[in-house]
N, C-alpha and C positions, 0 to 999 in steps of 0.2 A: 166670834162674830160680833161688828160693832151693833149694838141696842137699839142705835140712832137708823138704821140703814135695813133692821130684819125686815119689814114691809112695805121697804120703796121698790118702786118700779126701776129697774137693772137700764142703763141705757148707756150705750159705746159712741163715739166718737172720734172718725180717722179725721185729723186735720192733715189738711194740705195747705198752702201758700197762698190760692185764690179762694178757697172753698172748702167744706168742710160737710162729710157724709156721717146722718145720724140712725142709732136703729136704736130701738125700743123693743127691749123683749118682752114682748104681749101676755105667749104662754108658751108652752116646748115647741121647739121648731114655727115657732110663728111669729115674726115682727112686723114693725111698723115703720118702714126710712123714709127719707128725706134728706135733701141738698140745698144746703145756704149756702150763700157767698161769706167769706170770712173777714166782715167786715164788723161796724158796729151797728148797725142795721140790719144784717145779717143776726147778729147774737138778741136781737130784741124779737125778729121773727120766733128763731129758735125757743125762745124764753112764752112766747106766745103758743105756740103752738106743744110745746109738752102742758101747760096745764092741762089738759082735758086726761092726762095721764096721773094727776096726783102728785104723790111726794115723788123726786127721784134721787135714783141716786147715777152720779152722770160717771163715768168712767173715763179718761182720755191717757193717751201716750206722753211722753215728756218726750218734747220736741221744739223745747226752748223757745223763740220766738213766733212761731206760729201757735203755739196752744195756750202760752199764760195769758193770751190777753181773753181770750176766751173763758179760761177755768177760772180768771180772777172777775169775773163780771159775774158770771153765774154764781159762785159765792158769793159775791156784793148782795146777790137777789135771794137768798137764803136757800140754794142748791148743794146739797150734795154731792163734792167734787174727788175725784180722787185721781194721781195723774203718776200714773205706774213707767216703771224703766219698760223701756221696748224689747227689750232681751226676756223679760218675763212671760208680756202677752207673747213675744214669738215662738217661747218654748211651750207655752200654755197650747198654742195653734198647730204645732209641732205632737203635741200629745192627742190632739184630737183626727190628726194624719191629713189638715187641710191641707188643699191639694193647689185650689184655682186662689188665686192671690188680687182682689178687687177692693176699692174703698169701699163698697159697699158691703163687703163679704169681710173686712177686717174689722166697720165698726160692729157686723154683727158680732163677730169674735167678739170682742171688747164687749159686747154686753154682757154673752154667755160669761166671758171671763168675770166681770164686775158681780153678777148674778152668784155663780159658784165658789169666788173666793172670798168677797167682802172684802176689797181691800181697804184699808185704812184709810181718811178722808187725809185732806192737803188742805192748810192752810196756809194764805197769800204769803211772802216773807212779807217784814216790815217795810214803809215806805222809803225807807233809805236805802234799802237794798233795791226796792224797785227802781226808784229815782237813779242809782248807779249804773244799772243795769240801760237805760234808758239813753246812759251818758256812755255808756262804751260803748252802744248798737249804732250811736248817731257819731261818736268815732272811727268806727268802721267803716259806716258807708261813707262820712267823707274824705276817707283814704280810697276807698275804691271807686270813688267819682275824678281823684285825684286821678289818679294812677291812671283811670280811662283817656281822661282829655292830653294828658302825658303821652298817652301810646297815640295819640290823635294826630299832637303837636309834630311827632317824628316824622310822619308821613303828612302832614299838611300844607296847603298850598298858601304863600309867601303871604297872600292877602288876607285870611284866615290867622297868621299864625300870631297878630299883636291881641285879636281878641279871645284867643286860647290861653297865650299867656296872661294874661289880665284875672281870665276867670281862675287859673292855677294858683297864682299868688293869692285872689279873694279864699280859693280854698287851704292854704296853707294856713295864713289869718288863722278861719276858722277851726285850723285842727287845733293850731298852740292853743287856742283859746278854752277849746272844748277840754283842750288836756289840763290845763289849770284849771277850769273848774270840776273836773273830777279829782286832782289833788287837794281840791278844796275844801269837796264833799267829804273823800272820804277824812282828812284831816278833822272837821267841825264832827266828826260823829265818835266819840271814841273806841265805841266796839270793831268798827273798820277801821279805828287809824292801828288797835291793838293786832289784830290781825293783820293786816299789811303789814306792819311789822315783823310778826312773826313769819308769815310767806317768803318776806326777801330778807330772812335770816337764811336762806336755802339757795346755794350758789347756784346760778343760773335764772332765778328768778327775780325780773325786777318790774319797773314799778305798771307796765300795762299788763302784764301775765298777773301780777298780785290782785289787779283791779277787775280783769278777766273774771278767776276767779273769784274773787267776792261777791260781782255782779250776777254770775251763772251759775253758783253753787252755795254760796253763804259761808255761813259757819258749820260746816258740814255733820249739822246735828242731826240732821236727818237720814247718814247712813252709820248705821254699828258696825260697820267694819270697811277695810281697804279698798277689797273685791266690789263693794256694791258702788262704791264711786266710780272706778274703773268701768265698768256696767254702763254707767250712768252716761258717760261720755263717751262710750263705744270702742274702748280701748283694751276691750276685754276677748285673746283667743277664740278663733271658734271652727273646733276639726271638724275638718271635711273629708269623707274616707267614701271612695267609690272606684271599683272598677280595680283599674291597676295605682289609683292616685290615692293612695296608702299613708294615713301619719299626716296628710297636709294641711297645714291651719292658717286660719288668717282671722285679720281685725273682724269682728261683728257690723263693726259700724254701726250699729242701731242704735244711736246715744244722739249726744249733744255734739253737732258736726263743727256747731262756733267754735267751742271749749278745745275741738280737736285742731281746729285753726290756729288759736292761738296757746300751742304746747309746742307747737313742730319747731318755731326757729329756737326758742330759746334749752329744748330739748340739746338742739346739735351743739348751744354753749354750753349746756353741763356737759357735754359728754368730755370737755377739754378742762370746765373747771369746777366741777362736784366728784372729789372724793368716792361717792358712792358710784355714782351714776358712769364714772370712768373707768372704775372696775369689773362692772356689769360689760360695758363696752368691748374691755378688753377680751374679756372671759369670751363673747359672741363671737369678736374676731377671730379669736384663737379658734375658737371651732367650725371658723368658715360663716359663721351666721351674721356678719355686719349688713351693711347697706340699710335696707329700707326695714329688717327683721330687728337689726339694733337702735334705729332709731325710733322704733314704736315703742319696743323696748323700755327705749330712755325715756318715751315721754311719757309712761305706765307708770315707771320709780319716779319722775318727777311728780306726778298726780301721787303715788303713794308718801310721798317724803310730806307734799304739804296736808294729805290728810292728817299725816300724822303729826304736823303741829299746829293744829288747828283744833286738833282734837283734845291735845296733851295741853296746849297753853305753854307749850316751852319750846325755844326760840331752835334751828334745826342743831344738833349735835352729833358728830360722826359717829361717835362711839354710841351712843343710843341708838342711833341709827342701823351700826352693823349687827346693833342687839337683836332688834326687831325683828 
């Protein structure tokens, strides 16, 4: 048990996209919630209204873009933050045989859980890695604002369609541009130009899967081992056995839904030009397990492959690779 945390007040938080449900665990079976919007006004409420609680210590899920702007402001104000894989609290929730599944019944979870484990506190990554992060999210969305006025343009009417296209070009602009400034960034910093580097030593992975990762995960100092990464991004088994549906397993999903966006395509190129990741393929086929079982598969070894040079500081190698 961290020193810093033996006498703060335990408090969970479920975020969601618009709003975010908080409980404070008072005393056994007794809290104290509340609903902010998930905003930055929102987080000054928030920040307001637990003083009257003391020291805390705030507990939240890792849920990538809706929680770090949160947990990273509340440590700016000298809180307590700690932001756990979801596969944890859900087996923590799992052990206690919860039954009814509510934002307001998960952050109480989240307290109890924060309360009974002490989890380890989190701190921000450095500003480049946010500043990265910042530049792929605003890559994404102007591919997928692209990609809308696109499916717009196929079905729009003739008079409509010169200032569809106008805004599609202004957005393509905008992607080249945003992508050269992310090879920019990471290029000017050298701990990400070394990493990237090493990432697309690993066939299959190239330069926005490299940048993905560095932005959503870093220098993956923060897990000791393969498994807790996989965890991390929801790419990790999870059997389900009831009735006559015996032995059946599927993704968790309870991770990082970005990171799992951006594994899938380049997944399906290892599986034609990684070595590793072709053999794994093969081996499913051969037992009837391709399709959608080997392509998660693929993108589990692909998350293992770069943990593991990222971790080692050496560039990917087959033969270490089959070591492992």
């Amino acid at each position: 048990m961290e020193e810093s945390t033996m006498l703060k007040t335990s408090v969970g938080i479920d975020v969601a996209k618009l709003k975010f449900d908080v409980a404070v665990w008072v005393e056994r079976k007794k809290y104290k919630t509340k609903v902010f919007p998930n905003t930055s006004s929102g987080f000054a409420q928030l920040l307001k209204w637990l003083s009257v609680y003391g020291d805390c210590h705030i507990c939240l899920e890792a849920t990538g873009i809706y929680s770090f702007p949160l947990a990273t402001f509340l440590v700016d104000n000298g809180i307590d933050v700690s932001i756990e894989n979801p596969s944890r609290i859900h087996s923590f929730g799992e052990s206690e045989l919860s039954r009814n599944k509510t934002d307001k019944g998960d952050a109480k979870m989240i307290a109890r859980y924060c309360a009974l484990h002490t989890p380890s506190l989190w701190t921000p990554p450095p500003l480049s890695e946010r500043q990265l992060t910042a530049l792929v999210r605003h890559l994404k969305n102007l591919e997928e604002v692209k990609r809308m006025h696109e499916n717009r343009q196929s079905v729009a009417d003739a008079i409509v369609e010169p200032s569809l296209i106008e805004i599609i070009d202004a957005l393509k602009q905008q992607i080249q541009a945003t992508k050269e400034k992310i090879r920019h960034h990471i290029d000017s910093d050298l701990d990400l130009k070394k990493n990237k580097a090493l990432l697309e030593s690993i066939p299959g992975i190239g330069e926005i899967l490299s940048a993905s990762l560095l932005a959503y995960i870093g220098n993956m100092s923060k897990f000791s081992n393969s498994k807790e990464v996989v965890a991390y991004v929801g790419l990790n088994p999870k059997l389900h056995e009831s009735g006559l549906f015996k032995g059946r397993s599927r993704l968790s999903k309870r991770g990082h839904s970005e990171l799992r966006k951006a594994l899938y395509m380049p997944a399906l190129a290892a599986i034609s030009c990684n070595p590793i990741i072709k053999a794994q393929w093969q081996r499913l086929v051969s037992r009837h397990k391709g399709g959608k079982v080997g392509i998660c598969a693929a993108m589990r070894k692909l998350l293992q492959l770069a943990y593991g040079v990222l971790k080692s500081g050496i560039p990917f190698d087959e033969n270490i690779a089959l070591a492992s």
